[in-house]
N, C-alpha and C positions, 0 to 999 in steps of 0.2 A: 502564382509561383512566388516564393521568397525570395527576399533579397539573403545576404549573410549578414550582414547587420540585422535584420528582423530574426531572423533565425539566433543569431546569439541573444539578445535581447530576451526571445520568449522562453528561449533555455535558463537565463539567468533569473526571469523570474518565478522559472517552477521552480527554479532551485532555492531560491527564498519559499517559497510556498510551500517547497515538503518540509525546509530548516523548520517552518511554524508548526508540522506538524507532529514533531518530535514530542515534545515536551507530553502530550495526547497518548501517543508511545512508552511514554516513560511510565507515566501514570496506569496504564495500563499491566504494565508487566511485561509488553513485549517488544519485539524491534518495527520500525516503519513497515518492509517489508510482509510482516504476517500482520500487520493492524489493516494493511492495502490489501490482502487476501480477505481479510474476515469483511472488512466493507462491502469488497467485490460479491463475494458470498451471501451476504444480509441484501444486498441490493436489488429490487422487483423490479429494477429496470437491465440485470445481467442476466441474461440467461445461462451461460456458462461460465467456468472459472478454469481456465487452462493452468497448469503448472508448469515447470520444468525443474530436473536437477540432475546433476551430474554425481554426484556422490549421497549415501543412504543417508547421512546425517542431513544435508539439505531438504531428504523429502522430510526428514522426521520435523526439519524447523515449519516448512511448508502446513503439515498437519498439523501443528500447534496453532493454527491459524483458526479452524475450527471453533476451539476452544472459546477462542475472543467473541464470536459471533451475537451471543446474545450481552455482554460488557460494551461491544460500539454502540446497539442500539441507541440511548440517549445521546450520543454524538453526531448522531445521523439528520 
C-alpha cells in the first residue's frame, strides 16, 4: 500500500517523464496522446489498444495515431 507522500511523488515524476516526452511529439507531428497510442500499437509486448471518446472528432484524433505507427519505430 501507499503512503500519499509516495503517491504524489510517483505522480510528479511521471509528470516530468511525459514533460520529456513532448518535445519527441513535437517532432513528430503529433500530440503526446496519439504518439502513446501509436507506441501502444507498435508494441509486441500490448496485445490490445482500448480507445475511448466522447465526441467524433476525439476518435478522428485517436485514428491519426495509426498513422505514427511505423515514424515511432526508431524511438522504440
Amino acid at each position: 500500500m501507499y503512503t500519499e507522500g509516495e503517491l504524489s511523488e510517483s505522480f510528479e515524476e511521471r509528470v516530468v517523464m511525459a514533460d520529456q516526452l513532448k518535445p519527441i511529439a513535437t517532432e513528430l507531428g503529433c500530440t503526446l496522446a496519439q504518439m502513446s497510442l501509436a507506441w501502444a500499437v507498435s508494441n509486441e509486448n500490448v496485445s490490445a489498444v482500448m480507445i475511448g471518446a466522447s465526441h467524433p472528432s476525439q476518435l478522428e484524433e485517436n485514428i491519426k495515431a495509426l498513422e505514427l505507427v511505423d515514424k515511432i519505430t526508431p524511438f522504440r
